[in-house]
NUGU-795495 format. One line per field, with one value per residue (C-alpha): residue number from 0; residue in three letters; x, y, z. Coordinates in Angstrom, 2 decimals. Example, Ala and Ser with C-alpha at 12.3 -4.5 7.8 and 13.67 -1.06 7.14 Angstrom:
// NUGU-795495
n: 0,1
res: ALA,SER
u: 12.30,13.67
v: -4.50,-1.06
w: 7.80,7.14
// end
This chain:
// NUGU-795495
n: 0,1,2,3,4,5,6,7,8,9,10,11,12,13,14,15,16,17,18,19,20,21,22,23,24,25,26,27,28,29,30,31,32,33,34,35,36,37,38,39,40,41,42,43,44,45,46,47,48,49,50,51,52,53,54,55,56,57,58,59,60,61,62,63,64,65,66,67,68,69,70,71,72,73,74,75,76,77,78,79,80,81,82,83,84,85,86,87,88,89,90,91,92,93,94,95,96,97,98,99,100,101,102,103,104,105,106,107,108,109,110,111,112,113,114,115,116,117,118,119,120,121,122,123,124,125,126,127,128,129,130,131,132,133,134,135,136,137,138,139,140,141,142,143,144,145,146,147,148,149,150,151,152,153,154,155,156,157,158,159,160,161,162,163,164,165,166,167,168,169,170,171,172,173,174,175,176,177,178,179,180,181,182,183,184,185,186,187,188,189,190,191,192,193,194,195,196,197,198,199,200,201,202,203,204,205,206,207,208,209,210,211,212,213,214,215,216,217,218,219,220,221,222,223,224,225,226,227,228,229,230,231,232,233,234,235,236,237,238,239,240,241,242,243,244,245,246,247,248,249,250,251,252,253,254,255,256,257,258,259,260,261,262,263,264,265,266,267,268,269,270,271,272,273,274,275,276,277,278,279,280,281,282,283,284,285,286,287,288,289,290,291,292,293,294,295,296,297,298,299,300,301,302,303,304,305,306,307,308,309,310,311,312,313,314,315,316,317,318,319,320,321,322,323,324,325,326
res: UNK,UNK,UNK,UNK,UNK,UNK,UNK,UNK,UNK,UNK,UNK,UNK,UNK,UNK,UNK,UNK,UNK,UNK,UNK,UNK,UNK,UNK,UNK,UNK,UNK,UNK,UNK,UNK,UNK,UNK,UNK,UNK,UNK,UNK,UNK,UNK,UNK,UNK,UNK,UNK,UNK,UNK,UNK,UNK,UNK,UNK,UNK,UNK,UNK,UNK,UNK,UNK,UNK,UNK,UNK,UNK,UNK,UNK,UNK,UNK,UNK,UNK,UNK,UNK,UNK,UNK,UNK,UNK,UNK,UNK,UNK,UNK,UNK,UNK,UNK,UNK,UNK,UNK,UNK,UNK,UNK,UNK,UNK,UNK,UNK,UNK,UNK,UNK,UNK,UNK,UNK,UNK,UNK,UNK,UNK,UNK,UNK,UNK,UNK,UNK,UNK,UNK,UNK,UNK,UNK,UNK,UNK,UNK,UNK,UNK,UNK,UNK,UNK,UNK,UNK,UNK,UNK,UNK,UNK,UNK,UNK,UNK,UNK,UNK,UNK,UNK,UNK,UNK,UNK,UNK,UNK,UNK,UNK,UNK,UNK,UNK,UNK,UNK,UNK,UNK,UNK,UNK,UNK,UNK,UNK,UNK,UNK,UNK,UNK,UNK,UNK,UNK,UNK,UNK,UNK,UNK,UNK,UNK,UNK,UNK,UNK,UNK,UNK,UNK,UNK,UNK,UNK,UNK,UNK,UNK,UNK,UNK,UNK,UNK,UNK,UNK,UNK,UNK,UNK,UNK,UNK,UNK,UNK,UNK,UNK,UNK,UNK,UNK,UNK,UNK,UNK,UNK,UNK,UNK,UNK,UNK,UNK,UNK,UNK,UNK,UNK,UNK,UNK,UNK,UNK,UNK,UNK,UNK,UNK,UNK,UNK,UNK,UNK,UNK,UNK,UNK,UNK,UNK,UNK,UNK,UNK,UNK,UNK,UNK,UNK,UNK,UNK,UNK,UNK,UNK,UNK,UNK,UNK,UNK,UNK,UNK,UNK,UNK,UNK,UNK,UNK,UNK,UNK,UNK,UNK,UNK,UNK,UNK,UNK,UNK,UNK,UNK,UNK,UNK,UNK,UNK,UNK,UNK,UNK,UNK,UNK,UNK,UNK,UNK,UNK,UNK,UNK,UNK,UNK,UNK,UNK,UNK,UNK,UNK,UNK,UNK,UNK,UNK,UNK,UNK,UNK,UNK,UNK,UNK,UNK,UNK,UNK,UNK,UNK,UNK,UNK,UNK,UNK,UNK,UNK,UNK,UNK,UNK,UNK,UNK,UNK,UNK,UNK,UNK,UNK,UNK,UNK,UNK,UNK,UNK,UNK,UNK,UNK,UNK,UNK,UNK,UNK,UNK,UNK,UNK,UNK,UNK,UNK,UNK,UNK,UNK,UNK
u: 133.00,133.94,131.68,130.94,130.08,130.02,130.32,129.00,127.64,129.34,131.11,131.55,135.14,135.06,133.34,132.81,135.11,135.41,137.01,136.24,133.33,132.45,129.45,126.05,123.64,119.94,117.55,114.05,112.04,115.30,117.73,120.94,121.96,124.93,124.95,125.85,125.03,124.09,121.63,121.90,119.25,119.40,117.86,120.86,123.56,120.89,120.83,124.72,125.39,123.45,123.62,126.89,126.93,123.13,122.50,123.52,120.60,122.84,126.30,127.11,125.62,126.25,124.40,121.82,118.45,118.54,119.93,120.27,121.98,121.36,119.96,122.56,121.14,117.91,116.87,114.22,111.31,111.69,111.49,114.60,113.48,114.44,118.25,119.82,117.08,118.58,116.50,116.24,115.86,114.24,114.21,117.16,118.44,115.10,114.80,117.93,121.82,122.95,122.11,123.18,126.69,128.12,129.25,126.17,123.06,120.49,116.89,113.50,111.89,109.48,111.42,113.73,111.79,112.25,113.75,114.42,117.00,119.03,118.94,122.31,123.85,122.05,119.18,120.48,122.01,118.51,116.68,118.73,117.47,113.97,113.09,112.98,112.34,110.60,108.09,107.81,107.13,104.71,102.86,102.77,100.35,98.68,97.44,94.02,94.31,95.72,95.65,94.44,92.95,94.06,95.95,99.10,101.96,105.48,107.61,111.54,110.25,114.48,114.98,114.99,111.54,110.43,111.87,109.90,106.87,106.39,107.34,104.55,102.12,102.71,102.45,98.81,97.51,97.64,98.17,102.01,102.80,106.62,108.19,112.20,115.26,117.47,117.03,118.99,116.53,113.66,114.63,115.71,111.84,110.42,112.68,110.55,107.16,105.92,103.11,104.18,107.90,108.21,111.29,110.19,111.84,109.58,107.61,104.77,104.15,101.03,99.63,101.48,100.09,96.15,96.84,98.08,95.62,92.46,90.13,92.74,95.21,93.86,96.90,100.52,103.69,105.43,108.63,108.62,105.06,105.66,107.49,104.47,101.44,100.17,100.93,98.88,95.91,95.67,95.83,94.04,90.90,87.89,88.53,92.37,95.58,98.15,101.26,104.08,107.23,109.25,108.77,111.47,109.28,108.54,105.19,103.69,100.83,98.11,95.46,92.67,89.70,91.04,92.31,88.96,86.64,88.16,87.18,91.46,93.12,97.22,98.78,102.38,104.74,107.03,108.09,109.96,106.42,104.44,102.43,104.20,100.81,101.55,105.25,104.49,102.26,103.99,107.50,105.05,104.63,107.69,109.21,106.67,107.32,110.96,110.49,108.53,110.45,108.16,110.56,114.18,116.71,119.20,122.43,125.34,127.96,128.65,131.90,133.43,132.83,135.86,135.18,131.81,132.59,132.95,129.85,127.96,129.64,127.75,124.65,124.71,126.12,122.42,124.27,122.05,121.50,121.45,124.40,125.40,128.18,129.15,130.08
v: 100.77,102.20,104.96,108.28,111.19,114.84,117.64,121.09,121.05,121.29,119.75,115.83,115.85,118.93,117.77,113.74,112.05,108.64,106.72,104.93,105.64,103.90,101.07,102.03,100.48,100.08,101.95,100.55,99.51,99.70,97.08,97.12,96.04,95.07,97.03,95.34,97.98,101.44,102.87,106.86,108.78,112.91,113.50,112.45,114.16,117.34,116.85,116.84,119.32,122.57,125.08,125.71,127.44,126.55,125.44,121.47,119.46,117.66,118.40,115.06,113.33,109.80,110.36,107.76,106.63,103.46,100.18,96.52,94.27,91.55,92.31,91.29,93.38,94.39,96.77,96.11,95.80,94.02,89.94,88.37,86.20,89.09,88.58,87.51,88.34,89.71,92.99,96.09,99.76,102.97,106.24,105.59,109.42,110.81,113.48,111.05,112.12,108.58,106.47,103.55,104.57,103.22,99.26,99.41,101.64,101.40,102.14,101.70,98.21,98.63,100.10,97.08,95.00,91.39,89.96,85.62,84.02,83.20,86.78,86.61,89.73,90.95,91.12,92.58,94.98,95.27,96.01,98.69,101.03,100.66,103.26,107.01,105.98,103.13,104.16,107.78,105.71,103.42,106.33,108.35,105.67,103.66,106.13,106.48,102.84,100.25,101.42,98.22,98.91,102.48,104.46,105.84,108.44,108.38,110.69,110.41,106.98,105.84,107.07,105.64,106.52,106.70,102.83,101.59,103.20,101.69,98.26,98.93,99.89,97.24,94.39,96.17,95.56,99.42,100.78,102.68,105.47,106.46,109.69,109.67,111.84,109.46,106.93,104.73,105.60,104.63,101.07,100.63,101.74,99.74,96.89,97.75,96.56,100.68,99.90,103.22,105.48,108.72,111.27,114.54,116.36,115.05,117.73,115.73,114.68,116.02,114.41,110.90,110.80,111.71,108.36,106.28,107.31,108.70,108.59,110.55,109.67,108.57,108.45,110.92,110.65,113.70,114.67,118.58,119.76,123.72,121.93,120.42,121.25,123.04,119.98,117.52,119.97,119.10,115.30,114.07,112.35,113.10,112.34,112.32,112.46,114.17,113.16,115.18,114.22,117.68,120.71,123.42,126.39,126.31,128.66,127.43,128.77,126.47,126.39,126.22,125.59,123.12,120.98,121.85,120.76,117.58,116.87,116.68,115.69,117.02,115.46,116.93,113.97,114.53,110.93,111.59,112.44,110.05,108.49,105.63,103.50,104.66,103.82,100.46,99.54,100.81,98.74,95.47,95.85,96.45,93.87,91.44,92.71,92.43,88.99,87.50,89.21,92.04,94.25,94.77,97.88,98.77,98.88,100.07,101.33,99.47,101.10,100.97,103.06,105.37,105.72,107.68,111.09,110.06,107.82,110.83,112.75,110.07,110.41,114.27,113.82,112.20,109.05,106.10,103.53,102.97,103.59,102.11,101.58,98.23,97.58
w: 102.63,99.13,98.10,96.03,97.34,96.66,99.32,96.94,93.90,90.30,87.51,87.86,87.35,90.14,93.02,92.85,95.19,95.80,99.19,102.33,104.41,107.70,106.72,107.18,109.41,109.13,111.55,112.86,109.56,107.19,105.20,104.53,100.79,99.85,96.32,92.90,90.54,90.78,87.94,86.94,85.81,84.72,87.71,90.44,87.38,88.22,92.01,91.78,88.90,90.90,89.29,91.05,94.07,95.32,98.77,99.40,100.43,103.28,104.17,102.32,99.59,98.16,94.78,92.91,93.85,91.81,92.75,92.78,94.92,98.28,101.58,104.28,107.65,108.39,111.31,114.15,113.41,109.57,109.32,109.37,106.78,104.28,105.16,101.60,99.46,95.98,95.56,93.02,95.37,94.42,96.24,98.26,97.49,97.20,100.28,101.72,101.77,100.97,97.98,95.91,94.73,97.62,98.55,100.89,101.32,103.49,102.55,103.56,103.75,101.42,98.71,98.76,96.21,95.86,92.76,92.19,94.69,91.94,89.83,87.99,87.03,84.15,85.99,88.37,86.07,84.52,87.64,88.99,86.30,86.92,89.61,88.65,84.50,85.64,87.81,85.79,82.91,84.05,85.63,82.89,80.93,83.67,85.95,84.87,84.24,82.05,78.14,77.05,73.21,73.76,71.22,73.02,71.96,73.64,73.14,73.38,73.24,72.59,76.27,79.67,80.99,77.14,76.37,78.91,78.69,75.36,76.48,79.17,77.37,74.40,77.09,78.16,75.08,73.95,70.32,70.41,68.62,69.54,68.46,68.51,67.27,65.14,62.64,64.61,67.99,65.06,64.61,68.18,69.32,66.69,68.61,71.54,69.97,68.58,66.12,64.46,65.06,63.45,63.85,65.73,62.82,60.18,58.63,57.92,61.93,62.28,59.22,60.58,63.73,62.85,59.95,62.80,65.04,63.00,66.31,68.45,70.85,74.20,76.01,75.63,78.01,77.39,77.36,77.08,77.80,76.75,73.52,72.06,74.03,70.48,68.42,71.11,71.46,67.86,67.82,71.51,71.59,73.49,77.27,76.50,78.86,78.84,81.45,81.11,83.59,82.12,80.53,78.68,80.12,83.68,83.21,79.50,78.08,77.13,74.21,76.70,74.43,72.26,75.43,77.53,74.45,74.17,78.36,78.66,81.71,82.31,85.07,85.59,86.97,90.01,90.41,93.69,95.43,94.28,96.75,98.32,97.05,93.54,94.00,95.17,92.96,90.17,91.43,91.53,87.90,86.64,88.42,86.77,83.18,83.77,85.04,82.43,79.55,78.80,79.80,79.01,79.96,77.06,79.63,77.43,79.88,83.05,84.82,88.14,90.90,90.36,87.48,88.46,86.92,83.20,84.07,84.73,82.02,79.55,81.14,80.00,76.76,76.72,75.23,73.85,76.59,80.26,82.55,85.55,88.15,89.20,92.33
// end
């Protein structure tokens, strides 16, 4: 098979190589799929960028957890019956050496999840960006529940896990508040469904949010906890939570008082450890929000597979949009 890989860890342009590999085949409780497209998140260009010189997690890795494609061998133990299914993938490079971009990769059974017999390639396209954003996203705001007739706040609501938060949330029922970079993110959110987008460089935010929310937000998914942990301490409601999936300062200090009076839960996100429940679950609702047009992934660079290195290039550049390798 044709496939990426990298052997140490460093630039894209340094250590990505792409060739032939002998084809994969699935263990007991595994599938085979025959991979269309390949989604990238930060996380695999931060697997594969280091920093330079630290230990490899295999001897070889294939990078990308993400993927789409159809099931065409299945290992013992898995019904036969799944043979051709289209299906999206998550996790396939989480705590694994080989992942999706590859002409086949072999994953789990239960995190091949089934899409329509006759998904055409946009949804495919579509699907293979839902796991690491997807599943981040959707826990980030569902956990303690859906947010139905709660008041929500996304920020870097314009990004991948961001984007479909939002879209999440506003198909629950729940009041969005987005926060985003660029006037051109602004409208692009507001595309989304956001009841109310502001620009996180606005120095009138504070005031903005309390309008839009006067009783408090209920519900955050954070993008930089240590960034703004001062600002949300100042605009939660009682009972509040805040999910953060990142964080610029890897020991923050907290207002304690402000977040304990107001009964606050954090939960810190590591979506590669989730529960496999939580994953599950979470997969079963995305794929039911993409299906019945709730949800929709902003793909704007499809490339082929050798042309992986500038694909990860854009995915650091933090460009607009989704990327993904076709295969």
């Amino acid at each position: 098979m044709r496939a990426a890989w990298y052997d140490r860890k460093g630039r894209a342009r340094e250590v990505l190589e792409v060739g032939d590999l002998p084809d994969p085949e699935p263990g007991p409780g595994e599938v085979r799929i025959r991979v269309s497209a390949s989604g990238i998140n930060p996380g695999d260009v931060g697997k594969r960028w280091g920093p330079p010189g630290a230990p490899m997690p295999f001897p070889r890795v294939i990078p990308h957890s993400d993927g789409a494609g159809v099931i065409d061998a299945v290992g013992s133990g898995v019904d036969e019956r799944r043979l051709g299914q289209s299906v999206w993938c998550y996790g396939a490079q989480s705590y694994r050496p080989f992942g999706t971009a590859a002409e086949y990769c072999v994953v789990p059974d239960a995190l091949a999840v089934r899409l329509p017999d006759d998904a055409d390639t946009d949804l495919l396209d579509q699907a293979a960006c839902l796991g690491i954003a997807g599943i981040t996203g959707y826990r980030a705001l569902f956990a303690d529940g859906p947010p139905h007739g709660l008041t929500v706040l996304v920020y870097g609501a314009a990004g991948g896990v961001g984007s479909i938060a939002v879209q999440m949330a506003v198909r629950a029922g729940a009041r969005v508040i987005a926060v985003v970079h660029t006037p051109a993110q602004r409208d692009f959110v507001r595309g989304l469904g956001a009841h109310e987008v502001f620009l996180t460089g606005n120095p009138y935010l504070l005031d903005d949010v309390r309008k839009a929310a006067p009783g408090g937000v209920d519900r955050i998914a954070e993008v930089d906890f240590a960034g703004h942990i001062e600002f949300n301490a100042r605009i939660i409601a009682a009972g509040a939570t805040i999910s953060s999936y990142y964080s610029a300062d890897a020991r923050p200090h907290i207002p304690y008082w402000p977040l304990g009076f107001a009964d606050t839960t954090l939960r810190l996100l590591g979506s590669d450890d989730f529960a496999p429940e939580v994953k599950a679950h979470a997969a079963a609702e995305l794929t039911a929000a993409l299906l019945d047009g709730g949800l929709r992934i902003s793909v704007t660079e499809r490339l082929p597979l050798d042309r992986i290195a500038l694909a990860h290039e854009h995915v650091e550049r933090g460009e607009p949009g989704r990327v993904l390798l076709r295969l």
